[in-house]
N, C-alpha and C positions, 0 to 999 in steps of 0.2 A: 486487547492484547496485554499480558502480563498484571491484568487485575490485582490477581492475587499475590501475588510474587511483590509488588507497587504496596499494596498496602500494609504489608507486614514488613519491609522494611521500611518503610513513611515512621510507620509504629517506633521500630527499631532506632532508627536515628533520632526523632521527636526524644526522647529520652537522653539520647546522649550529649544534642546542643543544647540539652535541657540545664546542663551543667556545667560551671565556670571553669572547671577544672579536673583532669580526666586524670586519674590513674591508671597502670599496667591492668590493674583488676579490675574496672571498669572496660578499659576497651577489652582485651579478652572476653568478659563478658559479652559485652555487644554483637561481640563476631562470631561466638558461641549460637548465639540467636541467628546470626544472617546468614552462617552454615547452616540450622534449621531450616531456617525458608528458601535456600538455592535447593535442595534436595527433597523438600516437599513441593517445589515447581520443579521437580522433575528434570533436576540437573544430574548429570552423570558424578557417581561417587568421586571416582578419581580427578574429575576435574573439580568437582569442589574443594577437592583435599587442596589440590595444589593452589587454586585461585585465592582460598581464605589463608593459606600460608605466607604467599605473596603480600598478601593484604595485611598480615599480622606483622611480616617484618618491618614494613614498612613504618604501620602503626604505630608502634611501641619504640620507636626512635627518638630519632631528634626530630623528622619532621613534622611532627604530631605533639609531641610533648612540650616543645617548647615556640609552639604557637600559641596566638595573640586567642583564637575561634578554634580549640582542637576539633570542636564536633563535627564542625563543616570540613575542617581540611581533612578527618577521616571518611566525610560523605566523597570528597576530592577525589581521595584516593582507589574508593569503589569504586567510582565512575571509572578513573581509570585503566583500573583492572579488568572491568566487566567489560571496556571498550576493546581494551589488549585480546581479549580472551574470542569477543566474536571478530578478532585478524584485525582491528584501528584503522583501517581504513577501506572505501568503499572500492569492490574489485569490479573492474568493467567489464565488459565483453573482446576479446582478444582477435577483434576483428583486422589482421595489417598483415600486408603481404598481397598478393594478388586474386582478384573477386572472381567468379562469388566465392564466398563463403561458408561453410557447411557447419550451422547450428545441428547436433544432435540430442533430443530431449530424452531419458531414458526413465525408468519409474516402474513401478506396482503398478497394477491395473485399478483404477477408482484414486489416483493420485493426482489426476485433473491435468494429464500431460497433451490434452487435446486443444482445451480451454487457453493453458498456458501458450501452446506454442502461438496461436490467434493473439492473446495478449503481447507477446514477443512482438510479432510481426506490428501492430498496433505503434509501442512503445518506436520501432526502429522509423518507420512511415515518417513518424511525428520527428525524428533526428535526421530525415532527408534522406535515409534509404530505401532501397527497393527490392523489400522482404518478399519472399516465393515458399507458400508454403506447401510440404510434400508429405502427404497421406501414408506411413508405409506401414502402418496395422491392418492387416490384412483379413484376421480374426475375428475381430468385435464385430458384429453386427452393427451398422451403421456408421461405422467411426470416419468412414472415406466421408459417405452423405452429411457428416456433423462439423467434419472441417471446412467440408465445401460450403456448406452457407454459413460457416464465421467468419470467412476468406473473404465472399459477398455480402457481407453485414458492413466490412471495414476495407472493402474496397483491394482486398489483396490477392492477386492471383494463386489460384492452386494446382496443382501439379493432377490431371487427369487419373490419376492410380489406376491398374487394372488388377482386381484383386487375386487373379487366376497366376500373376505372378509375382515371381520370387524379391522378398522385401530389397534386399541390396540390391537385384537388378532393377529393382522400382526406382531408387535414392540414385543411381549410377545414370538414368535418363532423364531424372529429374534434372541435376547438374549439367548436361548438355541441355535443354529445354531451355534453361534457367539463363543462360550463356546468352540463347537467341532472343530472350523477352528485355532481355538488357537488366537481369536482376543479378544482385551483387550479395544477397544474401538466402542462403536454401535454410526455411527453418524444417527440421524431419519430424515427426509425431510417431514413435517405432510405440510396435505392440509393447503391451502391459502381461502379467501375468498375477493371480492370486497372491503367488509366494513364489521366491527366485529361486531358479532349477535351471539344471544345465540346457534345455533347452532354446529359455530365452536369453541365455549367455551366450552362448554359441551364433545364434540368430543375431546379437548385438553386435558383437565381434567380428562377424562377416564383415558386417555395415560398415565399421567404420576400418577394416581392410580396404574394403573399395571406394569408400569416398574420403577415407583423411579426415576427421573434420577440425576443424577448428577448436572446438570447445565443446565438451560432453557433458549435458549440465543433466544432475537427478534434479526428477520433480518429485519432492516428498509431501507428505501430509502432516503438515505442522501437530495436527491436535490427538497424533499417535504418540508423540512423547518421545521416549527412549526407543522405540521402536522405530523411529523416522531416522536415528541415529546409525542403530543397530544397521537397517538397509541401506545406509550411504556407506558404511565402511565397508560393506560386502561388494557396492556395486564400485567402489572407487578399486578394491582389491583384485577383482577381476578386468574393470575397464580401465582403469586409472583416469577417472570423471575428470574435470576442469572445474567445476564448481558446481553449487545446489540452488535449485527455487524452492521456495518453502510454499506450500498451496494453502488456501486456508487457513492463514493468519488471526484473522478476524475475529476466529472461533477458538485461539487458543488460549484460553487466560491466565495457563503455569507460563509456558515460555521456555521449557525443558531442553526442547530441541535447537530452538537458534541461540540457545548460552551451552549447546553440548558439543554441535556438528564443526566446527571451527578447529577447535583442541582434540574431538577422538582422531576428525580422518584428515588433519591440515589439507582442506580442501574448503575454500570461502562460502561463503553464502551470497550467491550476486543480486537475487531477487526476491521478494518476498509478494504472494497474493492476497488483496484485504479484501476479497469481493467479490460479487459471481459477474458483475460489469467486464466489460472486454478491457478496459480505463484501470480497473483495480490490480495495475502492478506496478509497485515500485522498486526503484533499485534500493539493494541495503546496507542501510551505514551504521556503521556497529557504534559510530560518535552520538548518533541521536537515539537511537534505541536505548544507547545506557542512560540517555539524558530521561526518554520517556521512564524508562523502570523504575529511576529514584524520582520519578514525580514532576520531572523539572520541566513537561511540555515539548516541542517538537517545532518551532515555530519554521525551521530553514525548513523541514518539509512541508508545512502547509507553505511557505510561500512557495515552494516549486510548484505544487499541484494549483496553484493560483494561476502563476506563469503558465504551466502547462494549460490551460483552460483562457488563458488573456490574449484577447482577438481585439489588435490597435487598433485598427477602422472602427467596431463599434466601441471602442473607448472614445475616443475621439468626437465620435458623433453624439454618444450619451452628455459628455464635456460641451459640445455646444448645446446641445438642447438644456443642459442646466443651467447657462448663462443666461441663455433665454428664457426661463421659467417656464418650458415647455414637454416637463417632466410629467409623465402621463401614466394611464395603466397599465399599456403596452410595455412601455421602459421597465416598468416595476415586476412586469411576467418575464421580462428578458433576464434581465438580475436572479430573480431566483433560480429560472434556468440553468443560468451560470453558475450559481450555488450547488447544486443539486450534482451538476458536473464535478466539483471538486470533493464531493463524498457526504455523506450523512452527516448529518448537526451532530450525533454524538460523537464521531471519527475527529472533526473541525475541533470542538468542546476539549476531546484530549489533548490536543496537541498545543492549545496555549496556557501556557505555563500560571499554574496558579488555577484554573477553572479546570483540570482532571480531576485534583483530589480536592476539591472544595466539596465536604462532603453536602452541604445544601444539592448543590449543583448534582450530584452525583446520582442524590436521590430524583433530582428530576429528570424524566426520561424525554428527550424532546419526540414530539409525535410527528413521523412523518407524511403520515396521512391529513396531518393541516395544509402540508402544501400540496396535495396533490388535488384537496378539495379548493384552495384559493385560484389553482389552475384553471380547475372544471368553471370554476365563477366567471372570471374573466376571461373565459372562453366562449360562453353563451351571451356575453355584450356586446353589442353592435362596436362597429368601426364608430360612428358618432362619441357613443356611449362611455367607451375605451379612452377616447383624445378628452373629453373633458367630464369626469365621473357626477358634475354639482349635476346635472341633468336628468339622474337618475331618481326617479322618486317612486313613489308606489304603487302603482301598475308594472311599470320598466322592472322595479325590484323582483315583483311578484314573477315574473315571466324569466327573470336571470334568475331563480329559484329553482323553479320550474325546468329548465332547462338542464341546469346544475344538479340536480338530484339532492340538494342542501334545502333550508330553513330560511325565510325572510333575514331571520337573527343573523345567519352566518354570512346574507350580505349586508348585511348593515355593519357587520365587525370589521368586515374586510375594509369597507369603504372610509370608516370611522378610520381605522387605522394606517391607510393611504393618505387621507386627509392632513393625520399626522406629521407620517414620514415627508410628505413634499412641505409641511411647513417648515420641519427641521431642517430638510437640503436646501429652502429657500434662505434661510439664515446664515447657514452654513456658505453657502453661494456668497451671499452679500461678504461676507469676510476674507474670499477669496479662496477658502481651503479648496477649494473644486479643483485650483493648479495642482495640488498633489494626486489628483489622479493617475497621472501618467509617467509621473516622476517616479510612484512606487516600483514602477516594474520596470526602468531603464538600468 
């Protein structure tokens, strides 16, 4: 996300703390350039007019000129502005007053507002709610059949639809259904269309006649740009939306729309999607996003998605079995598991501060096809094999090859490399660090 947008102001500041001492004609300068690069990531004109003016008064004052580090308290200042600009703080979900509750998801058709609403339900599960989700696209071929096994992927009931009738009176039996399952939140999944016409205006607008909801969130499509913009003011102008999910984040590397949708329609951005995973959605903070833009890493959200993923009992038990020195292969396939949960190595990579733009790092692409072949390895190892690896020797190897669809070599890497890692936490153990295991996430 924001690739390009990150390294052309990286570029831009690199030059300005480059210098002990900053003139009017220098910052000018500068802002000159990071006006280029907001409107070549596909920032809306008028908002970059106004954000790099803020930015410029600021600049050219006293609080900048008669600093100790001008360059940095100018990088300061960005951050702040770009913070101000996507709403400074993170907007929740407006769930208060009496359950259930009536999430309506609204969107273009191919804007992943099926996907989403299953993510929705996921995210609320995991916060001790009891999400009900209701099918009421009636049109799509499939779209009833596509929610219902995302409902059963993630264990959430779905609302039976029948697609013969009418979408609000679908959403309006949903909400009494919803009532008798003891669920406190209805997420809706309403038809999509190509391009917005009065018909699926009209069809929206019913819906939330008869069900009230809570909160009308568009699902847009990040990596249309200005056009993701363009369809929330339209849809916020006829429905008056609550807020936006942005779908496919992952894939956009200007970043146009979540530095545009804030400032056109003052209407927030509450979520953002990084992934076709049911897992890949987070809430969004316009604090760390401007941290990631200028380069500076993400780390409060890797530790969330850490938390979200840390399960105390096997902490716990991994923490005795390392006292014990009875850290094995199994433990070592559970860990990565766990990795693997909180997102791809390059997703983890960006978000700590200092290894984004490391351009070494940058160029390496971590592969994730290594762990899914370390998987397949210690999966064709006996239960023996697994609790203590020294036993494994060249027959045993040849056969975990064999079974693994891998090369002798890539179990000998693996095992070399375990060998390793349990020597390092046997060290580690002895010095006591193992007590911060569970300290980190209290």
């Amino acid at each position: 996300m924001f690739e390009n947008l990150t390294d052309k102001l990286n570029a831009i500041f690199k030059k300005v703390t480059g210098k002990g001492k900053l003139t009017e004609a220098n910052v000018k300068d500068a802002l000159r350039e990071v006006r280029l690069a907001l409107l070549e990531a596909d920032v809306n004109y008028r908002v970059v007019k106004q954000i790099i003016q803020r930015i410029t008064d600021r600049a050219i004052g006293h609080e900048v000129m008669q600093s100790l580090t001008p360059g940095q308290q100018i990088i300061k200042i960005v951050s702040e502005e770009l913070t101000s600009l996507m709403g400074g703080e993170a907007s929740t979900l407006q769930l208060i007053g009496r359950p259930p509750f009536s999430l309506m998801l609204v969107g273009l058709q191919g804007s992943g507002k099926t996907t989403t609403a299953a993510k929705i339900a996921m995210l609320l599960r995991r916060q001790g709610r009891h999400p009900y989700l209701v099918p009421a696209d009636v049109y799509r071929p499939a779209a009833i059949d596509q929610l219902e096994k995302l409902g059963k992927s993630i264990q959430v009931p779905v609302y039976p639809s029948d697609p013969a009738h009418k979408p609000e009176d679908i959403c309006l039996q949903a909400m009494s259904e919803a009532g008798k399952q003891g669920s406190d939140v209805l997420i809706i999944d309403t038809a999509g269309r190509l391009h917005i016409d009065d018909d699926l205006m009209d069809e929206l607008g019913r819906i939330k006649r008869k069900i009230n909801p809570v909160e009308i969130l568009l699902v847009a499509d990040a990596m249309t740009g200005q056009d993701a913009v363009n369809v929330a003011k339209k849809f916020d102008e006829i429905l008056d939306i609550t807020g936006v999910i942005l779908s496919k984040m992952e894939g956009d590397a200007r970043g146009g729309a979540a530095l545009s949708i804030k400032a056109v329609t003052g209407k927030p951005i509450k979520f953002v999607g990084i992934g076709e995973q049911i897992g890949d959605l987070e809430v969004f903070h316009p604090e760390r996003v401007a941290s990631q833009i200028l380069g500076m890493g993400d780390m409060l959200s890797l530790i969330d998605k850490v938390q979200s993923q840390f399960d105390e009992k096997e902490a716990e038990k991994l923490q005795k079995k390392l006292k014990q020195n009875k850290f094995d292969l199994d433990d070592f396939l559970s860990q990565l598991r766990q990795m693997k949960k909180i997102g791809s190595l390059e997703q983890i990579m960006s978000m700590i501060p200092g290894l984004g733009q490391n351009k070494k790092l940058k160029q390496f692409k971590p592969d994730e096809k290594e762990l899914i072949k370390v998987e397949a390895i210690i999966n064709s190892m006996t239960k023996q094999e697994r609790q203590d690896y020294r036993i494994i020797k060249g027959s045993r190897k040849k056969r975990i090859a064999r079974g693994s669809g891998v090369k002798i070599q890539d179990v000998n890497r693996l095992l070399k490399n375990f060998a390793q890692s349990k020597k390092m936490i046997e060290r580690l153990t002895r010095k006591g660090y193992d007590n911060n295991i569970m300290s980190m996430f209290k």
